[in-house]
C-alpha positions in Angstrom: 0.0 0.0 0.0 3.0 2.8 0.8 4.6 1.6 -2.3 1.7 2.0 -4.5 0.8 5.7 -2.8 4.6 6.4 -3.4 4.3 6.1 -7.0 1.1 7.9 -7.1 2.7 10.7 -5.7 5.9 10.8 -8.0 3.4 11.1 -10.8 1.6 13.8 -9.2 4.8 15.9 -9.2 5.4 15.4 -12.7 1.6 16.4 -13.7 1.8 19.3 -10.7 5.1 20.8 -12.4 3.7 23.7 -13.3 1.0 24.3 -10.6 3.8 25.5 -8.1 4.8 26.4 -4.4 5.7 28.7 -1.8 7.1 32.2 -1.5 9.9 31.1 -0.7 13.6 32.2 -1.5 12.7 35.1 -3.9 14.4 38.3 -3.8 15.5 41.4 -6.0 19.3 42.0 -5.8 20.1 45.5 -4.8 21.8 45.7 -8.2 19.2 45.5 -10.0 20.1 41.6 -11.8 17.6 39.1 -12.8 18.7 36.7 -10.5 17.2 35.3 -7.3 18.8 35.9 -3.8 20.4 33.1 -1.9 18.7 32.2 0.8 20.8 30.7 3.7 19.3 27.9 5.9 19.9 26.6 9.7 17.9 23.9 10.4 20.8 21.4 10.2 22.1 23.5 12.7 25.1 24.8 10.3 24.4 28.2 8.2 24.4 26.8 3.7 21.7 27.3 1.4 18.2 26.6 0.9 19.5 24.8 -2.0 21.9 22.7 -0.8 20.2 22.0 2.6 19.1 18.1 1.9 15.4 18.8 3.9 12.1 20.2 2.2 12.4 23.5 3.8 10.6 26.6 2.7 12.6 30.0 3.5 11.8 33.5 4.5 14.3 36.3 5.4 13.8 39.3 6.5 13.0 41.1 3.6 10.9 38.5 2.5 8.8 38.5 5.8 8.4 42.2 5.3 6.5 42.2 1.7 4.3 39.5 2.7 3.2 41.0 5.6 3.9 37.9 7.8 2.9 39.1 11.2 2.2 36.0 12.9 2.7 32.4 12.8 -0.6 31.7 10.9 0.7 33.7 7.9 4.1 31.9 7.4 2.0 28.2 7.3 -0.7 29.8 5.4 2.7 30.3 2.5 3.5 26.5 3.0 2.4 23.6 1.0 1.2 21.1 3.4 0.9 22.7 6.2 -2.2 24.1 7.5 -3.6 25.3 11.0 -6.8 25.9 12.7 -6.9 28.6 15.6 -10.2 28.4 16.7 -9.7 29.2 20.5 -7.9 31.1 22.5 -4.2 32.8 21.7 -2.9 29.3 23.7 -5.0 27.1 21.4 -3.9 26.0 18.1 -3.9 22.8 15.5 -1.2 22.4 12.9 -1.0 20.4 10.4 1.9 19.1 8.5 2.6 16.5 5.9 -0.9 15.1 7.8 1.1 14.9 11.1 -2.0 16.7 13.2 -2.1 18.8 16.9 -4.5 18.2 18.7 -6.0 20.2 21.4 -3.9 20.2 24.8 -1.5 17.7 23.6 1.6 17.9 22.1 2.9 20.0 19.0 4.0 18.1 16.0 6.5 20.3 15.0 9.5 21.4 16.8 9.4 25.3 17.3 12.7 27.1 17.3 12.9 30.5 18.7 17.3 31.8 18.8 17.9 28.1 19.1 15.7 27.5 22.3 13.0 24.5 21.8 9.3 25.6 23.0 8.1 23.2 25.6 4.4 24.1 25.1 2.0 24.3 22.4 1.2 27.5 24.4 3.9 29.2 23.1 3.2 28.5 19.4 1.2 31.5 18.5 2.8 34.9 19.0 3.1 38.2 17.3 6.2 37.7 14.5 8.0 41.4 14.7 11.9 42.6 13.9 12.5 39.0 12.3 15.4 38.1 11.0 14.5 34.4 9.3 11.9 31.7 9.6 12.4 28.4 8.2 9.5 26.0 8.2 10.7 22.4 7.6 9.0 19.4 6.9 9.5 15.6 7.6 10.5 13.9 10.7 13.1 16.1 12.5 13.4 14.5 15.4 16.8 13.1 15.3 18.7 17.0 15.5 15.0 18.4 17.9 14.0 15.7 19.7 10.7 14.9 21.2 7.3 16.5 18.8 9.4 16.7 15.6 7.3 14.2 14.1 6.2 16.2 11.6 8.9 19.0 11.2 10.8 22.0 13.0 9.9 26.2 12.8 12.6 27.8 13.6 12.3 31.9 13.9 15.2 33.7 14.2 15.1 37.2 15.8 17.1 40.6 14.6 21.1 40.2 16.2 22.0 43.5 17.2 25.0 44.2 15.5 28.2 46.9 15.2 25.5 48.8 13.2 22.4 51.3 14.4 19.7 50.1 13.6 15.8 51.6 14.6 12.4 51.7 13.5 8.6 52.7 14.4 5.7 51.4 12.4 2.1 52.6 13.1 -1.2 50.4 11.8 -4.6 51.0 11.7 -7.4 48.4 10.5 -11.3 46.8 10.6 -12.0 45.6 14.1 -11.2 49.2 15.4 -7.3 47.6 15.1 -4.5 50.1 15.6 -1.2 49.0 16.4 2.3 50.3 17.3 6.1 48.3 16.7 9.6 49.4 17.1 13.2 48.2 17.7 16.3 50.0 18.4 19.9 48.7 18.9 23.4 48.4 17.7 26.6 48.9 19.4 26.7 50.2 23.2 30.3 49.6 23.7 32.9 49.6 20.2 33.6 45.9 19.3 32.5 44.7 22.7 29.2 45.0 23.9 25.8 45.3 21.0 22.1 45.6 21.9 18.5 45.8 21.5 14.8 46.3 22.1 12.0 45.5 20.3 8.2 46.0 21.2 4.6 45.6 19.7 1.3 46.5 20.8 -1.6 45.8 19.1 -5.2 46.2 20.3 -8.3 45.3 18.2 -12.0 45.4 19.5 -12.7 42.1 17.2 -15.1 40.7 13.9 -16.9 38.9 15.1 -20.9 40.0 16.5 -21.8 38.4 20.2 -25.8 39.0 19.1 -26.7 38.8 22.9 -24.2 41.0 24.1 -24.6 43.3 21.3 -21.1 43.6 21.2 -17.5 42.2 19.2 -17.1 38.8 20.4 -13.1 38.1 19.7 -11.4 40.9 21.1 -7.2 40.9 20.7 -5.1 42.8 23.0 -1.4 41.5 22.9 1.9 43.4 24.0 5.8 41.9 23.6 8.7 43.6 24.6 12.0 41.9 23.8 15.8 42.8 25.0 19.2 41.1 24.1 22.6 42.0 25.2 25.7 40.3 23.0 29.3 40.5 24.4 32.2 39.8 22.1 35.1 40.4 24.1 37.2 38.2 21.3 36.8 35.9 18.3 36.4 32.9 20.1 33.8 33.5 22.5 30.2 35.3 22.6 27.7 35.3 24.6 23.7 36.6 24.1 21.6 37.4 26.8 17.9 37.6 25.8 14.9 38.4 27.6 11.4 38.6 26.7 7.4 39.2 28.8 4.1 38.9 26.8 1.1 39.9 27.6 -2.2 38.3 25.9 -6.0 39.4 26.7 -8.8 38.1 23.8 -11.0 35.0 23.4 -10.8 31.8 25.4 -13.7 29.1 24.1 -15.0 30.8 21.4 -17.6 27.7 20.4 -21.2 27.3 19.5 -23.5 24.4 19.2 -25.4 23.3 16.3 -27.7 20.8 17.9 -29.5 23.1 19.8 -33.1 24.7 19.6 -33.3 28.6 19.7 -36.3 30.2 21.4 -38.6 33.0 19.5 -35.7 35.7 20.7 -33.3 34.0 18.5 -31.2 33.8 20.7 -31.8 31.8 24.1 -32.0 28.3 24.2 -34.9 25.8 25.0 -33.6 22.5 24.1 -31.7 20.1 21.9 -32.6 19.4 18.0 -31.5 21.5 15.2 -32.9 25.3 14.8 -29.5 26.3 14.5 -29.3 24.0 11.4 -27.9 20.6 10.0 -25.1 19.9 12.3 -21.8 19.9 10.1 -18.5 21.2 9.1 -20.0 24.3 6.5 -22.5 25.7 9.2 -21.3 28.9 10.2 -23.6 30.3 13.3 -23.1 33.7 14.9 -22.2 34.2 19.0 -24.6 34.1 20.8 -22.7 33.5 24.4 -24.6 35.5 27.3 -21.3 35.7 29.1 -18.1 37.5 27.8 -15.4 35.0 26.5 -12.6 35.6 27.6 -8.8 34.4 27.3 -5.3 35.9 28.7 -1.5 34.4 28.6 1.3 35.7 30.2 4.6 34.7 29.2 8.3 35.5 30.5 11.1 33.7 28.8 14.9 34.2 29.4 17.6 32.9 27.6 21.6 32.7 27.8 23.7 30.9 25.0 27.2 30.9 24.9 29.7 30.3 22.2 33.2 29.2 22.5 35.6 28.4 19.4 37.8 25.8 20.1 40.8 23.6 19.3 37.9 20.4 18.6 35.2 22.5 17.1 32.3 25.1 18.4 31.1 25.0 22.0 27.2 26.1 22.4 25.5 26.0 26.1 22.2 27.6 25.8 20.1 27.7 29.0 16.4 29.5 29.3 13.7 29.6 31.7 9.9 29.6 30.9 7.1 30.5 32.9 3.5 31.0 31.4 0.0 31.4 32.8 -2.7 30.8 30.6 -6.3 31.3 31.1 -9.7 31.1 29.8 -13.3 31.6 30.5 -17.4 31.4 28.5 -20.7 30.0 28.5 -20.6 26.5 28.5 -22.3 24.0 26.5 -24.7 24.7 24.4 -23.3 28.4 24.7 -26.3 30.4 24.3 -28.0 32.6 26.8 -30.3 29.7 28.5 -29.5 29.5 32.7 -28.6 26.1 33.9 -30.3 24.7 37.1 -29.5 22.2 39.2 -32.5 20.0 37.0 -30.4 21.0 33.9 -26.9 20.1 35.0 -23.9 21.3 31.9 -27.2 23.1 30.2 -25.4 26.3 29.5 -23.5 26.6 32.2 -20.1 28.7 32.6 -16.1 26.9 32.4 -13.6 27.9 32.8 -9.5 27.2 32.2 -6.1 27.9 33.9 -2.6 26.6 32.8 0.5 27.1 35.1 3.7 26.2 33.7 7.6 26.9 34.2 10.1 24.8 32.3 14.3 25.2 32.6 16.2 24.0 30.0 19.4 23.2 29.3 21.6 21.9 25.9 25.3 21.2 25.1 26.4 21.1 21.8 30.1 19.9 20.1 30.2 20.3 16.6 33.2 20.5 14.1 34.6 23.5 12.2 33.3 24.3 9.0 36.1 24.0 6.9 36.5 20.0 7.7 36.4 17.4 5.7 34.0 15.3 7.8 31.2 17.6 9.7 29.7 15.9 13.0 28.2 17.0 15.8 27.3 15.5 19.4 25.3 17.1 22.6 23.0 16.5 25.3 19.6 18.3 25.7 17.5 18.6 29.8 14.4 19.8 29.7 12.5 20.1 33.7 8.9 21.4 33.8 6.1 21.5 35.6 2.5 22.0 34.8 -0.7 22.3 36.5 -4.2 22.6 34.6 -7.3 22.9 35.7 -11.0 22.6 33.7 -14.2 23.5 35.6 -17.9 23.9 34.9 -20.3 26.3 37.5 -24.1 27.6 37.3 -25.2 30.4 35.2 -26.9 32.5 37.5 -26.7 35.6 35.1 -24.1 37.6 37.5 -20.9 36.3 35.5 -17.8 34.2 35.8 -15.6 33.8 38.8 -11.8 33.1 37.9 -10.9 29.2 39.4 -7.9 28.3 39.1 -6.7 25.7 42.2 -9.8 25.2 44.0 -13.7 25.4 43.3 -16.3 27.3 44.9 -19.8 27.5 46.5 -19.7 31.5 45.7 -23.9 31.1 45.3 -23.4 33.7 42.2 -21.4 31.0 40.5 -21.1 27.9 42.2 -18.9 24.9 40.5 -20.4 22.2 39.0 -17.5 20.2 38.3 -13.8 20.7 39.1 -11.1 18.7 37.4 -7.4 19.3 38.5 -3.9 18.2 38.5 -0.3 19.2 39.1 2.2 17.6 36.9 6.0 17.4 37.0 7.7 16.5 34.0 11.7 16.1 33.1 13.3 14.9 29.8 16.6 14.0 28.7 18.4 13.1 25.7 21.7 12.6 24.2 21.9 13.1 19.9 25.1 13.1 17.1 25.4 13.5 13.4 28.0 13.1 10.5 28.0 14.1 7.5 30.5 11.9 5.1 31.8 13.2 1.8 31.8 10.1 -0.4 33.1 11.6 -3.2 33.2 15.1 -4.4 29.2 15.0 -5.3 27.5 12.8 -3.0 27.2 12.7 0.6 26.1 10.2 3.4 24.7 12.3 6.7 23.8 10.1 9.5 22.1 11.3 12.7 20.6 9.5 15.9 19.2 10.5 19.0 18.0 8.9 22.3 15.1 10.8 24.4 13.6 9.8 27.5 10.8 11.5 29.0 9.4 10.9 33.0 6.0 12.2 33.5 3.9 12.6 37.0 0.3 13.8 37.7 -0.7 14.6 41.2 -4.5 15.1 41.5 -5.7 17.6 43.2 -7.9 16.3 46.6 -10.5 19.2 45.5 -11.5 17.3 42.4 -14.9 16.2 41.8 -17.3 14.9 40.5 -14.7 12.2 38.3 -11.4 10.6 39.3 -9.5 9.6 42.3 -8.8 13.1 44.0 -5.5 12.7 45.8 -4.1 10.1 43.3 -0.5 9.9 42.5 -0.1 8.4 38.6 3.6 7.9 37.2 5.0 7.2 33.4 7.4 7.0 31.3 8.4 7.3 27.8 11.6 7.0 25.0 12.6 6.9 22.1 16.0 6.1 19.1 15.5 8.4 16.2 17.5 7.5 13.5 17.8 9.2 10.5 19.5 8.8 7.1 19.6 11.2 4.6 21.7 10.5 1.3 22.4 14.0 -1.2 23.8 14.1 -4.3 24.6 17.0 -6.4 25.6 16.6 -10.0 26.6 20.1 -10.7 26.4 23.6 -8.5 22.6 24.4 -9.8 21.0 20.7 -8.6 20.5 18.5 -5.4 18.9 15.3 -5.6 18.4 13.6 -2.0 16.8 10.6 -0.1 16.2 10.6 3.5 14.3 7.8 6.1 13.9 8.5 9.7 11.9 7.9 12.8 10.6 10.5 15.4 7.5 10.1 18.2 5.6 12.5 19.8 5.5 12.1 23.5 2.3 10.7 25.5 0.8 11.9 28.4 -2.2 11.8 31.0 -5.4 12.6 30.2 -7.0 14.5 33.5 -7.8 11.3 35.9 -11.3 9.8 35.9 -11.8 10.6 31.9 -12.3 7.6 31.0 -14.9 6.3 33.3 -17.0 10.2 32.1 -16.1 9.1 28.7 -17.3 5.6 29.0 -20.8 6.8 30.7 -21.3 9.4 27.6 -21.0 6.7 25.1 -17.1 7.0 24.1 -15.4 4.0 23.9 -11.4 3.1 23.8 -10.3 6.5 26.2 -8.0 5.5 28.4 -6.8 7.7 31.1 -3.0 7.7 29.8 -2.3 8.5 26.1 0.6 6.5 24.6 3.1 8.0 22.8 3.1 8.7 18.9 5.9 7.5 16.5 6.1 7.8 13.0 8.6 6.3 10.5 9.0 8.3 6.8 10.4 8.3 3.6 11.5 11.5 1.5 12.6 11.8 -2.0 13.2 15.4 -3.2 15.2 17.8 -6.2 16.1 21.2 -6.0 17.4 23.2 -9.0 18.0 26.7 -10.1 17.7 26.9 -14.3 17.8 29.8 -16.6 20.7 31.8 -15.0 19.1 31.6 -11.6 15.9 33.5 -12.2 14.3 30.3 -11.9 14.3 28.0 -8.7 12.1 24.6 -8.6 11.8 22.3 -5.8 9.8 18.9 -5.6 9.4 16.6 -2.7 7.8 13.4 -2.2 7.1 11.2 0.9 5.8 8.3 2.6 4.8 8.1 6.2 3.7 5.6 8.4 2.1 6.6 11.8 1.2 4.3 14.9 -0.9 5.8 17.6 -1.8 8.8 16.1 -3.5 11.5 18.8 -6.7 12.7 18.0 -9.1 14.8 20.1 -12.7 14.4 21.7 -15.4 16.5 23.7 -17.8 15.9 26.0 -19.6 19.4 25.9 -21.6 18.5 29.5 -18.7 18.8 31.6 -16.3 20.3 29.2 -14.7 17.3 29.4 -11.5 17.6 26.7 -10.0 14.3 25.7 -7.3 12.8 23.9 -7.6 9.5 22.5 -5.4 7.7 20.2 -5.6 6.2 16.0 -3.8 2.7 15.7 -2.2 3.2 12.5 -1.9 5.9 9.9 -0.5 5.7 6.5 0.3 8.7 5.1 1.9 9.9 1.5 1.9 12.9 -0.5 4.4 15.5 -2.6 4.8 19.0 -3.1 6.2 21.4 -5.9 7.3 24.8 -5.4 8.8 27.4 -7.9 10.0 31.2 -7.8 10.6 33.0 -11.3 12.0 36.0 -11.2 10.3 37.4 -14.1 11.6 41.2 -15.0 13.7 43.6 -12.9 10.7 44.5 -11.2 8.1 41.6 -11.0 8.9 38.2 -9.6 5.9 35.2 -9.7 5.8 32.4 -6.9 3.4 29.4 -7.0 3.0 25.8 -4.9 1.0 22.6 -4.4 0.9 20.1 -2.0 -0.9 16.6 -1.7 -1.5 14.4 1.3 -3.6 11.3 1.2 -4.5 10.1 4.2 -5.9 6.5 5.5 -6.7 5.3 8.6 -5.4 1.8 8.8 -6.8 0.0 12.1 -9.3 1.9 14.1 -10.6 -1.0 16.6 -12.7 1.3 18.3 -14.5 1.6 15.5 -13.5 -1.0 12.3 -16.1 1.3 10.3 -13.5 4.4 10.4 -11.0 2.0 8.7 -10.3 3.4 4.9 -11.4 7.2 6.3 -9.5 9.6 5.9 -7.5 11.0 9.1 -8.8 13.5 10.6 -7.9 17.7 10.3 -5.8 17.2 7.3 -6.8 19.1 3.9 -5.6 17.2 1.0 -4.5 19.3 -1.1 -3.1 23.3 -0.7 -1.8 25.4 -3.3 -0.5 28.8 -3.7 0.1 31.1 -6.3 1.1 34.9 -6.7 3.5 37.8 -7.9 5.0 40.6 -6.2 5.8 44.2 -8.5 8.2 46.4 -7.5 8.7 49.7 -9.7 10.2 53.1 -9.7 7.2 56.3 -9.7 9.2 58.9 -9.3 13.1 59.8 -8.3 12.3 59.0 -5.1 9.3 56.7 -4.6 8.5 53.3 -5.4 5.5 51.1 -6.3 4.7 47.9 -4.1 2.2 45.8 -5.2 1.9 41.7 -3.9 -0.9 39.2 -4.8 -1.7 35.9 -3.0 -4.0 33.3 -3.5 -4.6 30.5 -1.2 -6.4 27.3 -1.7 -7.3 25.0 1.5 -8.8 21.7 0.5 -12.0 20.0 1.8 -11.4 18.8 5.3 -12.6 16.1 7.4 -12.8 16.7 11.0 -12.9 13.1 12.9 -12.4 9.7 12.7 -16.2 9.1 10.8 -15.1 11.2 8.5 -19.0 12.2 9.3 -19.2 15.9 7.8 -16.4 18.2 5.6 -15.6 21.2 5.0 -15.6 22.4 2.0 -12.0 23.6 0.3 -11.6 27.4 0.8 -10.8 30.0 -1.3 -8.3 32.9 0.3 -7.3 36.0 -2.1 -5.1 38.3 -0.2 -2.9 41.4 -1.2 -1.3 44.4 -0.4 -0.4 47.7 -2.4 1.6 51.0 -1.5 4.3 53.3 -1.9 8.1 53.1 -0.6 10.6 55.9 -0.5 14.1 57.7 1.2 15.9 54.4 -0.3 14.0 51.9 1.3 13.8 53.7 4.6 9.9 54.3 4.9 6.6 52.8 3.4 2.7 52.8 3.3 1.3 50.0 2.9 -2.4 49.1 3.0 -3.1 45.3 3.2 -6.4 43.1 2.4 -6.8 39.0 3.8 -9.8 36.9 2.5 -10.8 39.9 -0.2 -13.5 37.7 -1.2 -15.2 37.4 2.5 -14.9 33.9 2.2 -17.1 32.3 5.6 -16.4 29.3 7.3 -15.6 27.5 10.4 -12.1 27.6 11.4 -12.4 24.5 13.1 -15.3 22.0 13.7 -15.4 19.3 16.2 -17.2 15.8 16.6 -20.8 16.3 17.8 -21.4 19.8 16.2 -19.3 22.5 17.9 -18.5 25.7 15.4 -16.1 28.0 15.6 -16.7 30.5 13.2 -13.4 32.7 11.0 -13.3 35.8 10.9 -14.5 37.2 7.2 -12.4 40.1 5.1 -10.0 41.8 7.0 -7.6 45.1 5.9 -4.9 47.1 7.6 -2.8 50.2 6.8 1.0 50.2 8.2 3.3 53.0 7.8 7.0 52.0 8.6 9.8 54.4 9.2 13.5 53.3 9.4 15.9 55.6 11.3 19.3 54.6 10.0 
């Protein structure tokens, strides 16, 4: 069956040639030549280029970031074949999707996230407001042999703006729909000559929201997020550096943001009076408005410091890089059915309130050894500590019409919103691993890079002795699990404008506890196969891929194809009653697919970009269910394509024309196991158009997202819960550089 999906793929790419890929390496030379910018790469940990890097990796630098108006992580993957994400909940809340690797909500990422060479611990951390970037690489396939645990699927690395022996500042000011307005800056360069270089960076951004609450009468996704980042470098010879970086985040905006479609609406429209199907036919393309009587609400804090040190010695480069974590993430609506009806002690989980509260703090630490770049044979070795600690908490309380009070380690009989149901547990985590890589010149074109690494992972969950009604408060549960991840990756390059390479490798995600007692809910509301601990997920996958630059380098075309074969995949059920949020697991997945991309740098002024991917998914063995066996997998969209052109042209002596077009196609997507409703593939036209002057130094640029008001759930779960996207959205940014 992989073999046969295999060669359907191949022939995909050969018929999907000229369909295309991402933005991804495309620049104009300051010069003025028709040729495209290099593009250098770090996710093998070394600094070469996109096109000799053996991984499917699609590339942005800064520039690049800057005309597409990347501003956050959703607008990078919506630029990535294969790779899609659903952020349907609050700023702590998302769903990836790459190469049909899947999130799933409060489990583990399935990429490895990068940010100045520290490894995010959460899926907390994922999304976050991109500003004064200096690269992002997003890079597909299993990755988990240089990252470690949740590479399964890939690594996003971000690298932030080094401060350098140059001055460098900027303000930018934005206004948009949503009564947005928003304000970004950075300053830095040297603070002592050759010795000492710094920097601060900042973003506010406040926006009312899109979205109506229709019982409120008021915006129903509010976003409110400030980041302020310093870094301190200190040079005091070649041979040694070290960066000190520190950065706090603030987050207030949504925190559930679901409706029900199985639910009957009284003659106001807007309270509920029962179960059935007013709001309409429960599935994937029904689109309802808010209609919460309470305010949702969500807020993250985050503080993150970092110190990495670089030594250049006699055996190779020295890197210790330590940081600390500490987030707080919270939430809290209307509960289930989410509508403004008033639960009673008769009408137990009938719109209620719930609420949500994540505490976590993480240290760690990595060594790494790796050889000069000028040798013959490149290797690396190191050792990787990871030590965190999480506590989480879900309730549910009566809606006596006077609001929500904010739980977070115990419940309460407050008679103005009394708990209903109180689910809690502190856990304390720690991870190790040791990894290595070579990288063997066989002969002066083709290359043999071998890398392994060995993670274990230690998990604990304390329950809290306030929980109720489910579980064994007071219980004490312990786990473990490890993984080898190999990986072989064989390149060859028959000239300086091709690389051909093969690569197999291995990589799991880690498992984890579901809140204690789930089961036994799950088993009363009709859910069968939930288990209490979720094992751990590992993947094994084939690549087979070609890069090549053709027609003097105006031209760059990349192809990829793959083969992945998944046991235990994590999936995600609800149990709206008691909020209860589940993970469960898919016995086998087989997954295959390819993707093109291709930049053509057209003219002087106007360059065109275009991609496609494809991933077929099946579910292999799904005993739970033996019906769901042949479905697709769940949250993957089979196909994705892009496709656009960026114009650049002189107006005057001293201004310049910027004009960039995007279009974005999402394929249908199934949304669980039954495969039992889809939505349908969307449609995105997105572009931006102003004026640049003062060589580069300031712009106006006004910017338009879904131009075509395209509406649709952003994300759809088993049983009928909605969460609507936001329709067209526009922005104006003026940008100012200093020096």
């Amino acid at each position: 069956m992989a073999v046969q999906k295999m060669i359907r793929a191949i022939a995909l790419v050969g018929v999907s040639m000229l369909m295309g890929a991402p933005v991804q390496a495309q620049s104009r030379t300051a010069d003025g030549v028709d040729a495209l910018e290099e593009i250098l790469v770090t996710a093998r940990r070394r600094s070469e280029s996109a096109l000799e890097s053996p991984l499917a990796v699609t590339a942005f630098n800064a520039q690049m970031i800057e005309d597409a108006g990347i501003q956050r992580v959703e607008d990078v993957i919506a630029l990535t074949p294969n790779v899609t994400i659903a952020t349907s909940q609050g700023i702590g809340t998302s769903f990836v999707s790459i190469r049909g690797i899947t999130q799933v909500r409060n489990g583990e990422s399935p990429v490895a996230t990068v940010v100045d060479g520290v490894l995010q611990f959460s899926a907390i951390q994922f999304r976050r407001e991109l500003f004064d970037i200096d690269s992002i690489e997003v890079v597909k396939g299993p990755q988990g042999a240089l990252y470690g645990r949740n590479a399964t699927g890939g690594a996003i690395i971000i690298n932030t703006r080094r401060p350098t022996d140059e001055k460098y500042a900027y303000v930018q000011l934005g206004a948009g729909n949503g009564d947005e307005y928003s304000v970004q800056g950075s300053v830095g360069g040297p603070i002592v000559a050759d010795r000492w270089y710094g920097q601060i960076s900042a973003n506010y951004l406040d926006r009312d929201g899109y979205l109506d609450n229709i019982t409120r009468g008021e915006k129903a996704d509010r976003f409110e997020d400030t980041t302020i980042r310093g870094r301190l470098i200190f040079e005091p010879s070649d041979s040694f550096s070290a960066d000190f970086r520190a950065a706090i985040s603030t987050h207030k905006g949504r925190g559930i943001g679901f409706q029900f479609q199985g639910v009957d609406i009284a003659a106001d429209g807007i309270t509920a009076s029962g179960f059935g199907t007013d709001t309409g036919p429960v599935d994937a393309n029904n689109v309802l408005p808010v209609r919460d009587n309470n305010i949702d609400t969500g807020e993250r804090d985050m503080l993150d410091f970092t110190v990495k040190l670089d030594w250049e010695t006699s055996l190779g480069s020295l890197v210790s890089t330590s940081s600390y974590t500490d987030i707080e993430d919270w939430s809290d609506s209307d509960q289930f059915p989410y509508t403004n009806a008033m639960s009673s002690a008769a009408l137990f989980g009938f719109d209620g309130t719930q609420t949500g509260f994540f505490e976590l703090s993480a240290f760690t630490q990595e060594i790494r050894l790796s050889s000069s770049s000028d040798s013959n044979i490149q290797w690396e070795v190191g050792a990787y500590y990871l030590d965190w600690d999480r506590f989480v908490s879900l309730s549910t309380g009566t809606d006596t019409g006077q609001g929500i009070l904010r739980l977070e380690r115990a419940p309460t009989t407050d008679p103005r919103n009394p708990t209903t149901s109180f689910l809690a547990d502190d856990n304390t985590n720690s991870a190790w691993a040791i990894f290595g890589s070579v990288d063997f010149s066989l002969t002066d074109q083709l290359d043999l890079l071998l890398a392994l690494r060995y993670d274990e992972e230690d998990r604990e969950q304390n329950v809290s002795p306030l929980q109720f009604p489910a579980g064994v408060p007071g219980a004490r549960n312990t786990t473990s699990f490890d993984k080898l991840q190999p990986k072989i990756t064989f390149r060859y390059q028959p000239n300086d404008d091709m690389n051909l390479y093969a690569t197999w490798g291995e990589g799991f995600r880690s498992g984890q506890f579901n809140q204690n007692g789930i089961a036994a809910v799950a088993a009363g509301a009709g859910l069968v196969g939930v288990t209490d601990l979720v094992g751990q997920e590992e993947s094994e996958s084939t690549e087979l891929g070609f890069k090549g630059r053709f027609a003097d380098d105006r031209l760059r075309f990349n192809a990829a194809v793959f083969s992945t074969d998944v046991e235990n995949q994590q999936f995600f059920s609800f149990i709206g009653a008691i909020s209860a949020q589940i993970l469960t697991s898919i016995p086998k997945v087989s997954l295959s697919g390819a993707e093109v991309d291709v930049v053509f740098q057209a003219t002087d002024n106007l360059s065109l970009f275009a991609a496609y991917g494809f991933t077929d998914s099946e579910i292999d063995a799904y005993p739970t269910d033996p019906t769901a066996i042949g479905n697709d997998a769940p949250y993957i969209a089979e196909n994705t394509a892009n496709l656009g052109f960026q114009y650049r042209t002189p107006i005057s002596s001293s201004l310049e024309l910027f004009a960039r077009a995007d279009y974005e196609r999402r394929g249908e997507q199934f949304w669980d196991v039954n495969n039992s409703t889809a939505r349908d593939a969307l449609d995105f036209i997105n572009a931006r158009v102003g004026i640049e002057g003062g060589d580069g130094k300031w712009s106006l640029i006004a910017s338009g997202y879904n131009l075509s008001d395209e509406k649709y759930n952003s994300e759809w779960v088993a049983g009928g819960f909605s969460a609507a996207a936001p329709g067209r959205i526009w922005n104006v940014k003026f940008r100012h550089e200093f020096f």
